[in-house]
Structures are given as structure tokens and as C-alpha cells.
GUGU-779186 format. One record per residue: residue number from 1; residue in one letter; x, y, z of N, C-alpha, C, O in turn. Coordinates in pm, 1 decimal. Layout:
<atoms>
<atom resi="NUM" resn="A" n_X="X" n_Y="Y" n_Z="Z" ca_X="X" ca_Y="Y" ca_Z="Z" c_X="X" c_Y="Y" c_Z="Z" o_X="X" o_Y="Y" o_Z="Z"/>
...
</atoms>
This chain:
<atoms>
<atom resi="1" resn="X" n_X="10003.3" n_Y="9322.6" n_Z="10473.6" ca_X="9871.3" ca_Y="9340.8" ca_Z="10418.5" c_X="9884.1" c_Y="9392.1" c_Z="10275.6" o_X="9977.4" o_Y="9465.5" o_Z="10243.0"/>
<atom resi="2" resn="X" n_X="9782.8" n_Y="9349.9" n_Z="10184.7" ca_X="9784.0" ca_Y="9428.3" ca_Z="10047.2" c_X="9721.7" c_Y="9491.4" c_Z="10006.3" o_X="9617.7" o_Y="9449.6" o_Z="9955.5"/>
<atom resi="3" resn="X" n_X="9752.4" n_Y="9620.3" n_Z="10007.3" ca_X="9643.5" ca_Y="9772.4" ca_Z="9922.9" c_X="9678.5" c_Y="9766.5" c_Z="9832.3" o_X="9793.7" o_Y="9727.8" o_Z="9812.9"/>
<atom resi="4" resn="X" n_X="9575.9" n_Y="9810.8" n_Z="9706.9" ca_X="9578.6" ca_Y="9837.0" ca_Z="9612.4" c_X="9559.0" c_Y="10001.2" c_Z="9566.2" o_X="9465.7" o_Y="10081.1" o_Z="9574.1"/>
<atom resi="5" resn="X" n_X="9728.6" n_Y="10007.9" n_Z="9502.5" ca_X="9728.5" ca_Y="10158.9" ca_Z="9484.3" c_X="9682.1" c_Y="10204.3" c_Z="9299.8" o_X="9695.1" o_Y="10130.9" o_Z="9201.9"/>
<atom resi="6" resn="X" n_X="9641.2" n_Y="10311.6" n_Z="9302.5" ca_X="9659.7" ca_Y="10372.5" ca_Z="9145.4" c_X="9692.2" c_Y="10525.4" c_Z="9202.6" o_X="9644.6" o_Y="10602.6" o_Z="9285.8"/>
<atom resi="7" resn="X" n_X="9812.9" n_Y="10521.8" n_Z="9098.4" ca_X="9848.3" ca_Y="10665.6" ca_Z="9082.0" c_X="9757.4" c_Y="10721.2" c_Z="8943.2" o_X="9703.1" o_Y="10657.9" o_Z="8852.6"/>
<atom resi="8" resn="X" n_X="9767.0" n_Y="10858.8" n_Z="8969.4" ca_X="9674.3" ca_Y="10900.5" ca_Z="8839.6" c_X="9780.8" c_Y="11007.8" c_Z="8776.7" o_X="9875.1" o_Y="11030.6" o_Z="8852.5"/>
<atom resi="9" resn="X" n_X="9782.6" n_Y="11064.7" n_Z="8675.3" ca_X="9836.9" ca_Y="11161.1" ca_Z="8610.0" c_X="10000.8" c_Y="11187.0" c_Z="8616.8" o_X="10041.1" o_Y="11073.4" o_Z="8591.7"/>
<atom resi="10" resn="X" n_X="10061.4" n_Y="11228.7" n_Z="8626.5" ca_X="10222.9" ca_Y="11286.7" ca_Z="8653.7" c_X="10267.6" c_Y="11170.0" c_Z="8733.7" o_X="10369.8" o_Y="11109.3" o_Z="8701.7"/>
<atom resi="11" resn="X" n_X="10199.4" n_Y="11137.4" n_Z="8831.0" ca_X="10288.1" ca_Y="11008.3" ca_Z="8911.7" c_X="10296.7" c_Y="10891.8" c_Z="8871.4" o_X="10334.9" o_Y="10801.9" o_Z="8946.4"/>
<atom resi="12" resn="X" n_X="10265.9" n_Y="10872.8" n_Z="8756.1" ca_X="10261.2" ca_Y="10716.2" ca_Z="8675.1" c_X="10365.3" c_Y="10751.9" c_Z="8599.5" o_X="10406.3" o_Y="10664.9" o_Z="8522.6"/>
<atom resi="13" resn="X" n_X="10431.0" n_Y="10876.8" n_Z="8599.4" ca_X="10616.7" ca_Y="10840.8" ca_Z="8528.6" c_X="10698.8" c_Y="10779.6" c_Z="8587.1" o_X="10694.2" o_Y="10809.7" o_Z="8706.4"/>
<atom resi="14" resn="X" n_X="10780.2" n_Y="10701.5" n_Z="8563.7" ca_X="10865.9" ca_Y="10641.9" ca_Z="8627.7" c_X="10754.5" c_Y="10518.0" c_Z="8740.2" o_X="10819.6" o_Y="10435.2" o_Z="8803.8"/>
<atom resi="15" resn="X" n_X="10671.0" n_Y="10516.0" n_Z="8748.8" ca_X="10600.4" ca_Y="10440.9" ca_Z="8814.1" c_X="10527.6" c_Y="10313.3" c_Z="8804.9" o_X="10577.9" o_Y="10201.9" o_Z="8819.6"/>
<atom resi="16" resn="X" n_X="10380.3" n_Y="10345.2" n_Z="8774.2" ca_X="10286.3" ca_Y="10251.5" ca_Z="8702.8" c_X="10135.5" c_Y="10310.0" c_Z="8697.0" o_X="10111.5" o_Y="10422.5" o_Z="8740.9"/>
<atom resi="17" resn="X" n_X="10059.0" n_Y="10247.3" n_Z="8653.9" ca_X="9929.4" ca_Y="10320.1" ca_Z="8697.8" c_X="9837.2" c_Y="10248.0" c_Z="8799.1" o_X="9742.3" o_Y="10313.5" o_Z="8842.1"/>
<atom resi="18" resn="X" n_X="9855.8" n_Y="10105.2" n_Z="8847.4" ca_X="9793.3" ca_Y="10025.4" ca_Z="8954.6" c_X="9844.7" c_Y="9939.4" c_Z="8971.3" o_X="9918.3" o_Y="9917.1" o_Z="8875.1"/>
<atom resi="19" resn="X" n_X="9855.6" n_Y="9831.5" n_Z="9081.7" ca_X="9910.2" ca_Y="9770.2" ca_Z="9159.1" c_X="9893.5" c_Y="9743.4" c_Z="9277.3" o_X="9890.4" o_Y="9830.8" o_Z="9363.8"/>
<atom resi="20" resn="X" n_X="9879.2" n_Y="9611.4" n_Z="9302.5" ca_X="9862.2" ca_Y="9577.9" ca_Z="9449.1" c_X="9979.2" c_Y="9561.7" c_Z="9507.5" o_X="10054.1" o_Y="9495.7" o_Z="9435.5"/>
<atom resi="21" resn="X" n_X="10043.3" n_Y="9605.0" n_Z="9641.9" ca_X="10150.6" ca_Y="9597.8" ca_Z="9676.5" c_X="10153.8" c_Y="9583.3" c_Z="9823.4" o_X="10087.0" o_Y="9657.5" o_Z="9895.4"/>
<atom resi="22" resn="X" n_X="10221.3" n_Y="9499.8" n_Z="9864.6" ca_X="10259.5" ca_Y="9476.8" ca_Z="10018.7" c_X="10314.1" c_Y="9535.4" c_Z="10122.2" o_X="10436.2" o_Y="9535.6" o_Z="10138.4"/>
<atom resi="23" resn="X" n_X="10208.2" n_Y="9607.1" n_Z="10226.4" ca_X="10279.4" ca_Y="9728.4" ca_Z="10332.5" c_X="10244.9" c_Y="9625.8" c_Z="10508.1" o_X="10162.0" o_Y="9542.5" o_Z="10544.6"/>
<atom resi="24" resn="X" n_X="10334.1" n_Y="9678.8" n_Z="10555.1" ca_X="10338.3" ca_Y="9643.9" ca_Z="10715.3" c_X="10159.3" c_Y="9676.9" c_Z="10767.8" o_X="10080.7" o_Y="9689.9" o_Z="10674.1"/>
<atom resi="25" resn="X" n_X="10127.1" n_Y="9683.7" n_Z="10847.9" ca_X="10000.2" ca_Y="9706.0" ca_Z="10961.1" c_X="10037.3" c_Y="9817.1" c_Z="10965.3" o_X="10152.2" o_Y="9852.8" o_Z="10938.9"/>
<atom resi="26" resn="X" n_X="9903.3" n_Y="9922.8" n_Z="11015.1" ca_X="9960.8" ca_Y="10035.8" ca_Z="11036.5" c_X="9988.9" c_Y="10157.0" c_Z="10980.1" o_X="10004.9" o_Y="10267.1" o_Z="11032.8"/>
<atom resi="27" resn="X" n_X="9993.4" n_Y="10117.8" n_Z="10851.3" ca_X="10064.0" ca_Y="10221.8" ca_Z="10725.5" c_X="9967.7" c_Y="10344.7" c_Z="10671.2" o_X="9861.4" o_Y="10340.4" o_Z="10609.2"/>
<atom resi="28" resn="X" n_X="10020.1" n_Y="10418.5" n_Z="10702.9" ca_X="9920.4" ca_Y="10541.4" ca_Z="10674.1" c_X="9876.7" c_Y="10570.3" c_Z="10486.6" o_X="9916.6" o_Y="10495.6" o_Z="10397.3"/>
<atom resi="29" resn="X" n_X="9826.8" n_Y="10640.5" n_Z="10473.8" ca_X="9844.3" ca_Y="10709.6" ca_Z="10350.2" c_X="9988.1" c_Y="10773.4" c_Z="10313.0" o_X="10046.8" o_Y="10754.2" o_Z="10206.5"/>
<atom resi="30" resn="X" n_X="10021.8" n_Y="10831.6" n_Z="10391.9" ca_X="10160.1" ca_Y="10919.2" ca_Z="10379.0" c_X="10267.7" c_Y="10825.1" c_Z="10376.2" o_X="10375.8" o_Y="10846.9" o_Z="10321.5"/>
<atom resi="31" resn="X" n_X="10232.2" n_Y="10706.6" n_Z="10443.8" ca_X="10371.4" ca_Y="10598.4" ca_Z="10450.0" c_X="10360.4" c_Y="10547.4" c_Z="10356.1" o_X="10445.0" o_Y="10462.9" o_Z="10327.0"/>
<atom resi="32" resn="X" n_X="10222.1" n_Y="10582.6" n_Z="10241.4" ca_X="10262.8" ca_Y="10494.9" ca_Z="10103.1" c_X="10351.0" c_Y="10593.9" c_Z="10024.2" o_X="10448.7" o_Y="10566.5" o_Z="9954.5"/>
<atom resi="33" resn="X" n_X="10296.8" n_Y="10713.7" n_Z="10049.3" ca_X="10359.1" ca_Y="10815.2" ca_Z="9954.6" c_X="10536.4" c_Y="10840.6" c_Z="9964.3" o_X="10626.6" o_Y="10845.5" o_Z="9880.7"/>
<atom resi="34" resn="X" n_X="10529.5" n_Y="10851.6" n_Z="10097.4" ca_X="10705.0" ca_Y="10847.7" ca_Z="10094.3" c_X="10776.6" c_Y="10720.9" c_Z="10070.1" o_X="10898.1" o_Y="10733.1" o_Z="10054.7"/>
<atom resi="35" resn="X" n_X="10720.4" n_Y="10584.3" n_Z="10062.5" ca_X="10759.6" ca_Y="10447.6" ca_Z="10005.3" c_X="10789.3" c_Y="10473.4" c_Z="9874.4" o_X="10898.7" o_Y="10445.5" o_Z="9825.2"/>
<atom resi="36" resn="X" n_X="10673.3" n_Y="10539.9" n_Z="9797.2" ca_X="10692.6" ca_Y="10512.1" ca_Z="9652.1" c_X="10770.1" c_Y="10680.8" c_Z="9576.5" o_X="10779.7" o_Y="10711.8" o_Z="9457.8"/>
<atom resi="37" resn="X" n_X="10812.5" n_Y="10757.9" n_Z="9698.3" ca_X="10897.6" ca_Y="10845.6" ca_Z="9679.3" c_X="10825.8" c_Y="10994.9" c_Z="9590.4" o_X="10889.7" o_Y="11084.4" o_Z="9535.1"/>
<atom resi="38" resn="X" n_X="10693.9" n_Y="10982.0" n_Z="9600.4" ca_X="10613.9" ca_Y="11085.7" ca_Z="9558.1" c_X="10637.1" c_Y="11191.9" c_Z="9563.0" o_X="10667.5" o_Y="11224.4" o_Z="9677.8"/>
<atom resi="39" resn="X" n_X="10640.4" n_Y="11308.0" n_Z="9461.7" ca_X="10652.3" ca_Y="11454.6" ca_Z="9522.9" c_X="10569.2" c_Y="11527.7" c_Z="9564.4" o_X="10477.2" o_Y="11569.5" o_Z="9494.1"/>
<atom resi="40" resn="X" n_X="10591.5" n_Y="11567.9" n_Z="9731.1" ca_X="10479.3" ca_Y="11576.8" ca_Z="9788.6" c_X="10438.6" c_Y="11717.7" c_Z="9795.1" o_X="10351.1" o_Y="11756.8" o_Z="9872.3"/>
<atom resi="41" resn="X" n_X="10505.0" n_Y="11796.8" n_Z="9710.6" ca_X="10449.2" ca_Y="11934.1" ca_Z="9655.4" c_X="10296.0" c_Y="11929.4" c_Z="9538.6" o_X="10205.4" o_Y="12009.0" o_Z="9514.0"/>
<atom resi="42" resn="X" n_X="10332.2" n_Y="11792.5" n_Z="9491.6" ca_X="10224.1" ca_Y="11803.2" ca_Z="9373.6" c_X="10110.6" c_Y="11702.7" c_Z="9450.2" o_X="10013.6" o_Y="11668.4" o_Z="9382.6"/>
<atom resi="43" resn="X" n_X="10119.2" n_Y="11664.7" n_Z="9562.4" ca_X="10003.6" ca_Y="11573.1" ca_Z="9639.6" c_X="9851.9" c_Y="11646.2" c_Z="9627.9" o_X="9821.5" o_Y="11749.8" o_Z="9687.0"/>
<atom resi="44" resn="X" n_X="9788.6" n_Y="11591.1" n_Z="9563.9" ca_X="9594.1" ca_Y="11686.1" ca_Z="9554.4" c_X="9516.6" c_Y="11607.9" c_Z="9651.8" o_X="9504.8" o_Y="11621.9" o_Z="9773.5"/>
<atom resi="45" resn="X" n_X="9454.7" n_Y="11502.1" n_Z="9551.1" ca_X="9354.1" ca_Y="11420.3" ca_Z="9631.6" c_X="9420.6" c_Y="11296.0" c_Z="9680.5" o_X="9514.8" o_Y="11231.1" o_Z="9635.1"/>
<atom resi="46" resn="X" n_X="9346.2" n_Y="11281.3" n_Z="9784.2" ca_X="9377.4" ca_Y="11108.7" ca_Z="9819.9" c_X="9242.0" c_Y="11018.3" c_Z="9898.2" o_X="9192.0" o_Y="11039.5" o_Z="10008.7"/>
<atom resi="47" resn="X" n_X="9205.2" n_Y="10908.7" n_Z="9792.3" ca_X="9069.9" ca_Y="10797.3" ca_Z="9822.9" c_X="9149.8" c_Y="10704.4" c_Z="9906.5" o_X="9257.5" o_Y="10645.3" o_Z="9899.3"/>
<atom resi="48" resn="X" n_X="9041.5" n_Y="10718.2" n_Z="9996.4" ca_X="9041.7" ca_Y="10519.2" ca_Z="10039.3" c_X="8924.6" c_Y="10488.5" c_Z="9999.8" o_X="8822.8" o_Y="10549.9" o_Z="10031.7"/>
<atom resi="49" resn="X" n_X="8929.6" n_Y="10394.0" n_Z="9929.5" ca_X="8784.5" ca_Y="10339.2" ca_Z="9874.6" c_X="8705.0" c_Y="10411.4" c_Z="9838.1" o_X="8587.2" o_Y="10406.7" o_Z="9873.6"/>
<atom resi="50" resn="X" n_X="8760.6" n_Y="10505.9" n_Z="9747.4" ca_X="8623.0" ca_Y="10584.5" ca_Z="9702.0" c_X="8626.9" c_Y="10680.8" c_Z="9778.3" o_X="8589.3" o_Y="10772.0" o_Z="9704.7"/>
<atom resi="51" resn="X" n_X="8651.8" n_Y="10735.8" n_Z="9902.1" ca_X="8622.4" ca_Y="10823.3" ca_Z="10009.7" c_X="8737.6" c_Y="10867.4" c_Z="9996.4" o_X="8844.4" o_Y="10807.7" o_Z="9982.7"/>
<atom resi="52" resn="X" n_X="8700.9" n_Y="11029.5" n_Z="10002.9" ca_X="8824.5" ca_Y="11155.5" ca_Z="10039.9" c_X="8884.9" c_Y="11149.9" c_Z="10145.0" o_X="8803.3" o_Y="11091.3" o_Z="10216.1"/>
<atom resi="53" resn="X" n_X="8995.8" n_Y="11175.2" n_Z="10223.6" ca_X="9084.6" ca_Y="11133.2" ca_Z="10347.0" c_X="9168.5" c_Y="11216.7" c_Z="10338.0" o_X="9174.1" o_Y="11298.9" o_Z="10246.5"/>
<atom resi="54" resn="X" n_X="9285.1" n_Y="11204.2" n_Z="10478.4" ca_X="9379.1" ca_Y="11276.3" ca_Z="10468.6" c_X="9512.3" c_Y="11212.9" c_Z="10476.8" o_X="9502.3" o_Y="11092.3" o_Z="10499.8"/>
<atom resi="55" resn="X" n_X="9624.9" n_Y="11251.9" n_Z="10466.4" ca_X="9737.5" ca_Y="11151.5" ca_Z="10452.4" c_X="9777.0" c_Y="11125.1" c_Z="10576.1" o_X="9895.1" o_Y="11090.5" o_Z="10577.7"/>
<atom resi="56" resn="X" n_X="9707.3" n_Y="11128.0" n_Z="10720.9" ca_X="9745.4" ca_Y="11031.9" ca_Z="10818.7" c_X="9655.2" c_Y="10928.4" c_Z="10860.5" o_X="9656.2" o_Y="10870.1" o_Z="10968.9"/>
<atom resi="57" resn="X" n_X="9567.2" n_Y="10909.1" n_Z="10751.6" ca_X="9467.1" ca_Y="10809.1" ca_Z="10733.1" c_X="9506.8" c_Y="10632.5" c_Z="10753.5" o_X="9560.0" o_Y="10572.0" o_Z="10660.4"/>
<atom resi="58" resn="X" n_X="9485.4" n_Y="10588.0" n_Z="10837.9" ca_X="9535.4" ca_Y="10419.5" ca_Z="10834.1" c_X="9450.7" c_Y="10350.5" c_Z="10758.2" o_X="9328.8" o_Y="10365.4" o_Z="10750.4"/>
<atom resi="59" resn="X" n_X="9564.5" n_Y="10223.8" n_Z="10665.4" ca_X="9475.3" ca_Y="10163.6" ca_Z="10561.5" c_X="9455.8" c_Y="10049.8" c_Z="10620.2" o_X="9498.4" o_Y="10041.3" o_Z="10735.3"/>
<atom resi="60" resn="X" n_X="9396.6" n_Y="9947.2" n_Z="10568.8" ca_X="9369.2" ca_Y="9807.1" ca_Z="10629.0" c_X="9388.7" c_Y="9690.5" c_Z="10483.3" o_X="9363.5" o_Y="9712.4" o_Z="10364.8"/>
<atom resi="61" resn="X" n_X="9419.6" n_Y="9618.4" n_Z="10521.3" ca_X="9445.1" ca_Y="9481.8" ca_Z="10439.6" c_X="9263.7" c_Y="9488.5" c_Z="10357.6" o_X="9149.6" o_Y="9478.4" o_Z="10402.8"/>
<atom resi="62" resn="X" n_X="9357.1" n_Y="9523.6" n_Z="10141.3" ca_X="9192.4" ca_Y="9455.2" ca_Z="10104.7" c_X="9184.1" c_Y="9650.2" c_Z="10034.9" o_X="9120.2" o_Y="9662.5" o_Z="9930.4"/>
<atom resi="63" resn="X" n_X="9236.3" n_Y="9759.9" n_Z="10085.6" ca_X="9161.2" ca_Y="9896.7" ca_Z="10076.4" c_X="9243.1" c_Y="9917.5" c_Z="9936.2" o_X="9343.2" o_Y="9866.0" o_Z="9886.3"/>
<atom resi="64" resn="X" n_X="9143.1" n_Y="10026.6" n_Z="9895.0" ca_X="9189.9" ca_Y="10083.6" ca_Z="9759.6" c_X="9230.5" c_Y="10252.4" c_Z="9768.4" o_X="9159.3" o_Y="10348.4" o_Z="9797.9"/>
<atom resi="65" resn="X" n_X="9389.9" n_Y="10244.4" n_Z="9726.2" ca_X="9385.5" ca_Y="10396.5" ca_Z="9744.7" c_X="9446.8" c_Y="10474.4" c_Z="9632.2" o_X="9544.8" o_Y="10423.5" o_Z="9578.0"/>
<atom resi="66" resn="X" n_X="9411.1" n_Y="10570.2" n_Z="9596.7" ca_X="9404.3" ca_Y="10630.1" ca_Z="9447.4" c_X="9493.3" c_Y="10786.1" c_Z="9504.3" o_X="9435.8" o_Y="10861.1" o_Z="9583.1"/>
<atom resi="67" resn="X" n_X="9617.8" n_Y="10814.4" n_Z="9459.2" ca_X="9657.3" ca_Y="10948.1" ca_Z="9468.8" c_X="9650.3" c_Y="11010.3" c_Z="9372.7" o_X="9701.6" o_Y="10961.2" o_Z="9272.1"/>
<atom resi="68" resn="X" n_X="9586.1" n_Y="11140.6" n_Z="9362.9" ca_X="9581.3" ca_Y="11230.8" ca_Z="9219.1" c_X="9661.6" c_Y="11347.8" c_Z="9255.9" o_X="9670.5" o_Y="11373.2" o_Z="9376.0"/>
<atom resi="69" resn="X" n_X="9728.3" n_Y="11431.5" n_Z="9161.7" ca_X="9815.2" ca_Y="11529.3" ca_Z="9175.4" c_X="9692.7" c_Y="11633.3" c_Z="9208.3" o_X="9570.8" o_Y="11619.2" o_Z="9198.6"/>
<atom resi="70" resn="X" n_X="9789.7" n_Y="11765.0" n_Z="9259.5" ca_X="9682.7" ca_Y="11886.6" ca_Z="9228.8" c_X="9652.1" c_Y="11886.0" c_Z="9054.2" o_X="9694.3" o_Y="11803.0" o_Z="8973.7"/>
<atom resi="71" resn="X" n_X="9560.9" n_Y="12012.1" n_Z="9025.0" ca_X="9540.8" ca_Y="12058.0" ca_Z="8889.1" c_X="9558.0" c_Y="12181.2" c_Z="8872.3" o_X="9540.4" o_Y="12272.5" o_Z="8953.0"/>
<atom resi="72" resn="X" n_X="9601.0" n_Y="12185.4" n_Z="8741.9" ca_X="9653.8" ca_Y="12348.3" ca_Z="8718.0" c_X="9523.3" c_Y="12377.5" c_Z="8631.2" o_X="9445.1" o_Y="12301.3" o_Z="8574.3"/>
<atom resi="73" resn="X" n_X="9527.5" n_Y="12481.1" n_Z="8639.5" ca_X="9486.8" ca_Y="12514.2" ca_Z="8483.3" c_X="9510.2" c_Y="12670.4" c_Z="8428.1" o_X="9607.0" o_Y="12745.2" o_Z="8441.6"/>
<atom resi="74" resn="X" n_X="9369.8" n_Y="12690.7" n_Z="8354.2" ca_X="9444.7" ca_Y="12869.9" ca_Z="8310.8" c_X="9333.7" c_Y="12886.0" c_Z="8191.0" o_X="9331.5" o_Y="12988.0" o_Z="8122.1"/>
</atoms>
């Protein structure tokens, strides 16, 4: 199936910033994150389609999912 991911901020080093990419049935949120080797200390938000979720969320062929780091500030 093909989701379409965007990383936002810090995780587009070494990465990209969107892309549709090809995962098995099944695949959680978290099974994208450890695919694309994310550090999962800096994990904040995560959309499916627009909608807030959690990373044992199952995606479906067609979904859009957006990971944003936490935020610092000061």
C-alpha cells in the first residue's frame, strides 16, 4: 500500500520532506518510524490525515501521515 509521509523540522536531515512510499498491510505509525530510523526521543506529533493519533495507529492504502518533532523553546 502507499502512504504518503512528510517529515517536518529536524527529521528532514538526512531524509526528505515528503514522499509517497510503499509499506506492507498493517503498518502502524511506529512501523513507519522505526523503517525510516527516526529518533524516537524527539517523536511530538503524529497526523493521519489531518487527525492527531498515536503511534500504534494502523494506516491504510491512500493515508497521509505527517511526523513533527517535539518543540523546545525558552
Amino acid at each position: 500500500m502507499i502512504i504518503n509521509i512528510k517529515l517536518v523540522g529536524l527529521f528532514q536531515i538526512g531524509h526528505f520532506k515528503q514522499m509517497d512510499r510503499i509499506f506492507p498491510a498493517g503498518i502502524t505509525a511506529q512501523g513507519i518510524i522505526d523503517d525510516l530510523q527516526l529518533p524516537q526521543v524527539h517523536i511530538g506529533t503524529i497526523l493521519i490525515n489531518g487527525v492527531h493519533t498515536g503511534r500504534d495507529t494502523e494506516l491504510f492504502d491512500g493515508d497521509k501521515l505527517v511526523i513533527l518533532p517535539l518543540l523546545g523553546g525558552g
